[in-house]
N, C-alpha and C positions, 0 to 999 in steps of 0.2 A: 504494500500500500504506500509505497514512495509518490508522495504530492509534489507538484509544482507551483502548490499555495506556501506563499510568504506569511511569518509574523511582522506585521507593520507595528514601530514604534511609535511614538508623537510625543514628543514635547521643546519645547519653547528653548530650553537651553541644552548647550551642544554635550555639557558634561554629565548630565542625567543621561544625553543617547548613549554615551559610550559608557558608561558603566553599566546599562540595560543590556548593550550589545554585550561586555562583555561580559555578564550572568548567564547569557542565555546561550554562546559561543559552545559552550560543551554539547547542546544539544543536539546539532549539526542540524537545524532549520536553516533554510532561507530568512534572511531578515531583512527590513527595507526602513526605512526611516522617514517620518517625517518633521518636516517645526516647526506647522500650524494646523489650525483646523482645517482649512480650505484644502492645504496640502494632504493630510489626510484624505479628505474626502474624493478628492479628484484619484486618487492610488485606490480607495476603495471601491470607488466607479470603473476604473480599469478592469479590474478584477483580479484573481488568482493571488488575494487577502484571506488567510484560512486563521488569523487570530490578529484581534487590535488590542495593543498597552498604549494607553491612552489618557496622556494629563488632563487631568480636570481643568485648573486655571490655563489659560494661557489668552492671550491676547487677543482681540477679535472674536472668532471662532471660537467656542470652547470645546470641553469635551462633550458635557451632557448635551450641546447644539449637535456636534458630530452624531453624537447617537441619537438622538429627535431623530435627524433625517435620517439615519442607516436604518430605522425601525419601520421608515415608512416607504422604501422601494424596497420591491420583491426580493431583487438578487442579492441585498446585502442585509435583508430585517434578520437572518440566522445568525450571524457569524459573530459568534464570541468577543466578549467585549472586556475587558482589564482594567477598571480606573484608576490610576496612580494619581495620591495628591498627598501633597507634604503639609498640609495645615492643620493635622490631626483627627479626631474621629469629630463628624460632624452627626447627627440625627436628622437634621433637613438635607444636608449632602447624599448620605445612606439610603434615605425614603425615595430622593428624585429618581438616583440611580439604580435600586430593586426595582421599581416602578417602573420602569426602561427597560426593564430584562435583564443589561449588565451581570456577568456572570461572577466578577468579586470586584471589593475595594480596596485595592490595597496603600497604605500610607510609606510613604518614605522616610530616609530611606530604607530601601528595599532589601530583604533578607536572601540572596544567591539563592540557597536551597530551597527554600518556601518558593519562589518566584518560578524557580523550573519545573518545581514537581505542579504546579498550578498552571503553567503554559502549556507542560506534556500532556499532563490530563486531557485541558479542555481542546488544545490544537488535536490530538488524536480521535477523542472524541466525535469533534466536526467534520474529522475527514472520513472516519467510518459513517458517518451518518451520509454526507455527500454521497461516499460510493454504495451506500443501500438507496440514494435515490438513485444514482446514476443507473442502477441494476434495474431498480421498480419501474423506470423508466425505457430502456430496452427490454425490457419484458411483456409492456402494456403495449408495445409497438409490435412485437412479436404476435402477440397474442391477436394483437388487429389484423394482420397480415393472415392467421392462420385460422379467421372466426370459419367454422364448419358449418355444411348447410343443412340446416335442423332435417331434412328431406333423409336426409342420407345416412342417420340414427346417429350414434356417440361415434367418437372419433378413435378412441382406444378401444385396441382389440381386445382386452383382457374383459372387457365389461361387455354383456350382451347389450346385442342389437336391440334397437327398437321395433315393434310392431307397424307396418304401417297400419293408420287407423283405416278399420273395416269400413266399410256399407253394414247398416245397420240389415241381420239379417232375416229374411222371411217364415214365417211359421211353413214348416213341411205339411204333406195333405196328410202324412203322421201324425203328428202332432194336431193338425186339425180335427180328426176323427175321433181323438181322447179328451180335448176338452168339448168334443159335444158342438162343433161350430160347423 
């Protein structure tokens, strides 16, 4: 199950990217960066984004904007989301962001371990899910391609045929002599 989905970083300053880069370096992901919300979003419109670490604050753009709209086109309302923000546990921060789907909160900085076992999880996760739609998906194509024609009874031999249905049959002048008609 080797992806060619990236973990996109995002945030505002360059030395949060490179310690995130290198926490997550041992993984051996693809990883892609961004250091704004807009830039963000335009990389998650491109596609092949299989996990977003994603600053809350930043200028412009923020996060919880970033995931508004990722929640509301089709191609990107799935895909795992990581809020990183250094200004400690907030209870209106928390609420916005469950509320959003967001899959955790994490505060800075960031703990190596904790950070990777929490990207492997949910990046793995989404790409197994992908590839059971990607499956569900050639499958329902197959299955159009190969609908059988009700005429012709089931399509597997291991199961009997069907009957065609009869004409409703006639009373014999046997049976007519014994009921008396």
């Amino acid at each position: 199950m080797k992806s060619d989905a990236r973990i996109l970083i995002v945030d505002d300053h360059e030395d949060t990217l490179y310690a995130l880069e290198s926490a997550l370096a041992p993984l051996g992901y693809q990883l892609a960066r961004a250091t704004s919300g807009d830039e963000a979003l335009k990389e998650v419109l491109r596609g092949r984004v299989g996990l977003l670490l994603l600053d809350v604050r930043m200028p412009g753009v923020d996060g919880l904007d970033v995931v508004r709209y990722m929640r509301r086109v089709e191609q990107t309302h799935l895909i795992p989301v990581v809020l990183l923000t250094g200004f400690g546990p907030d209870a209106e921060l928390s609420a916005a962001a469950f509320g959003l789907g967001v899959a955790d909160l994490v505060m800075k900085p960031v703990d190596p371990w904790t950070l990777r076992t929490k990207v492997r999880y949910l990046y793995d996760a989404h790409q197994r899910f992908q590839d059971l739609q990607d499956e569900l998906r050639t499958l329902r194509a197959l299955a159009a391609e190969q609908r059988p024609d009700p005429a012709l009874g089931h399509p597997d031999p291991r199961l009997p045929q069907q009957r065609a249905a009869r004409e409703p049959r006639t009373k014999t002048t046997q049976e007519q002599r014994t009921n008396g008609a």
